[in-house]
N, CA, C and O of each residue as an XYZ file, in Angstrom:
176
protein
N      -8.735     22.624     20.396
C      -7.555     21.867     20.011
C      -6.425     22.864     19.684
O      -6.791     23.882     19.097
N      -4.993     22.732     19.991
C      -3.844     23.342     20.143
C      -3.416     22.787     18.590
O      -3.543     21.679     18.069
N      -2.798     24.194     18.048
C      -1.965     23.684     16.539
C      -1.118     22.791     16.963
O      -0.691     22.150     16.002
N      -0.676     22.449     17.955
C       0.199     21.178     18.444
C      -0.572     20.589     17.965
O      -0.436     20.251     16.790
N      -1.554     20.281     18.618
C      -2.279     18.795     18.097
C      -2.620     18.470     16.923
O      -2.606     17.313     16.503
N      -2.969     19.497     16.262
C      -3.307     18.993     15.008
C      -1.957     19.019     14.025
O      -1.900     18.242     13.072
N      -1.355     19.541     14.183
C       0.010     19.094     13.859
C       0.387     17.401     14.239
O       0.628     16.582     13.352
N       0.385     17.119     15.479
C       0.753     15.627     15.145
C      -0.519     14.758     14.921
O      -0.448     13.541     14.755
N      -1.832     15.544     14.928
C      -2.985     14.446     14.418
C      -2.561     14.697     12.611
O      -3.194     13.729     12.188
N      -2.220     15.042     11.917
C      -1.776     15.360     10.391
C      -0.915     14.283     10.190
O      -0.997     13.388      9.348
N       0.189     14.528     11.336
C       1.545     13.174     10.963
C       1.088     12.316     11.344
O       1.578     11.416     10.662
N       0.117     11.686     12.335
C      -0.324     10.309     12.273
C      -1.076      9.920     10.656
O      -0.625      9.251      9.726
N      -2.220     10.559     10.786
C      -2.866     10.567      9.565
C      -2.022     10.440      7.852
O      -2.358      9.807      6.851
N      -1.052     11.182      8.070
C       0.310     10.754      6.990
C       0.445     10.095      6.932
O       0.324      9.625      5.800
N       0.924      9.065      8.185
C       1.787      8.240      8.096
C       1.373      6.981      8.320
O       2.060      5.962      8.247
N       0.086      7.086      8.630
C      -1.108      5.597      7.910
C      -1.588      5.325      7.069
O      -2.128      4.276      6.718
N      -1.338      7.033      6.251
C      -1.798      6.556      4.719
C      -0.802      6.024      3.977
O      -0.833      5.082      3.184
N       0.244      6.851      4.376
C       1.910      5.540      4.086
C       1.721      4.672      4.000
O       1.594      4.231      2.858
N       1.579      3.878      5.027
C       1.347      2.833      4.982
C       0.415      1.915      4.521
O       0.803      0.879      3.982
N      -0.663      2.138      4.650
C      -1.912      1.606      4.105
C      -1.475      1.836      2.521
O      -2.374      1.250      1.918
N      -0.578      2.375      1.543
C      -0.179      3.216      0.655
C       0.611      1.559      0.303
O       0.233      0.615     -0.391
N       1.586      1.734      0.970
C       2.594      0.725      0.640
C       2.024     -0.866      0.668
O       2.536     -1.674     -0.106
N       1.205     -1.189      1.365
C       0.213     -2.161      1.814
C      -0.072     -2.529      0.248
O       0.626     -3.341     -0.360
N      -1.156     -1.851     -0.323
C      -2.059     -2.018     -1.170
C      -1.450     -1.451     -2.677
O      -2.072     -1.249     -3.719
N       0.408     -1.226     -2.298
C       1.019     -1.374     -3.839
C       1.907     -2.554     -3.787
O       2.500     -2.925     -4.800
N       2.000     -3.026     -2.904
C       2.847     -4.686     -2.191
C       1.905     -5.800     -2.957
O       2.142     -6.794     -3.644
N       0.630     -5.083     -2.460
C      -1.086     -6.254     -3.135
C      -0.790     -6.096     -4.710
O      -0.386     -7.043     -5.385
N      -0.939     -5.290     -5.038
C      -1.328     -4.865     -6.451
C       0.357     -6.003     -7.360
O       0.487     -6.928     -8.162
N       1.244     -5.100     -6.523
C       2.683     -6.508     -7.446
C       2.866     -7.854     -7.088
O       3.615     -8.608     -7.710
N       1.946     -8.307     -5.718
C       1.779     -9.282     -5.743
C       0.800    -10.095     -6.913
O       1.156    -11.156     -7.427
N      -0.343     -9.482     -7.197
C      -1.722     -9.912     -7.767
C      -0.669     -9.693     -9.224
O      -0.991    -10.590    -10.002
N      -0.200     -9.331     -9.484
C       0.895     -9.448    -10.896
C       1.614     -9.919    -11.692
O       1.699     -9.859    -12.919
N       2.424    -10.659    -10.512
C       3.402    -11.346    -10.243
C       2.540    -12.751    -10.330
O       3.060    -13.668    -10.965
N       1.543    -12.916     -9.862
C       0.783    -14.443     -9.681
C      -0.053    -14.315    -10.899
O      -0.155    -15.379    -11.510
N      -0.490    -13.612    -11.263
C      -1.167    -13.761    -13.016
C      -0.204    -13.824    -14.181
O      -0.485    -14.251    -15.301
N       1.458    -13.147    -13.622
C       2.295    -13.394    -14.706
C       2.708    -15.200    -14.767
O       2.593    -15.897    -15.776
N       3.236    -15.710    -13.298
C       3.442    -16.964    -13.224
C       2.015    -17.644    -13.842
O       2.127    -18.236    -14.916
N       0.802    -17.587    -13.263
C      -0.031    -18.200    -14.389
C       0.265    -18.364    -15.665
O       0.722    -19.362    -16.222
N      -0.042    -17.249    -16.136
C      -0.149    -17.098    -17.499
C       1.003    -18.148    -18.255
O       0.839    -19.040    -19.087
N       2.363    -17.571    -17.507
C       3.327    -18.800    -18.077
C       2.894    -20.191    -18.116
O       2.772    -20.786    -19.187
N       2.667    -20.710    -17.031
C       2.392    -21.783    -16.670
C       1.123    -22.656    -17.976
O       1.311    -23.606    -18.736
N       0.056    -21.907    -17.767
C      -0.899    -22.429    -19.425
C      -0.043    -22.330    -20.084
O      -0.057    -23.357    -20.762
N       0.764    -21.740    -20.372
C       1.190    -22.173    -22.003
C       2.218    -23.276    -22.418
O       2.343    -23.723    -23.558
N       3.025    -23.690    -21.175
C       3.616    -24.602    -21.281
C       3.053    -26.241    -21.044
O       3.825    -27.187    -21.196
């Protein structure tokens, strides 16, 4: 394998963990956001 390649096998690999990154902090303020509206919701 040519340092080319592994040079852009690195930036793929980056840039799916990006994503997969952003994915699963989108989840996390979603799952947040719907236990905060709960929570309101019982008490009224």
């Amino acid at each position: 394998m040519t340092p080319d390649d592994e040079k852009l096998i690195r930036k793929r690999q980056r840039s799916r963990a990006l994503v997969l990154a952003l994915i699963l902090g989108g989840f996390v303020v979603l799952m947040y956001a719907i236990s905060i509206i709960k929570m309101g919701n019982a008490t009224s």
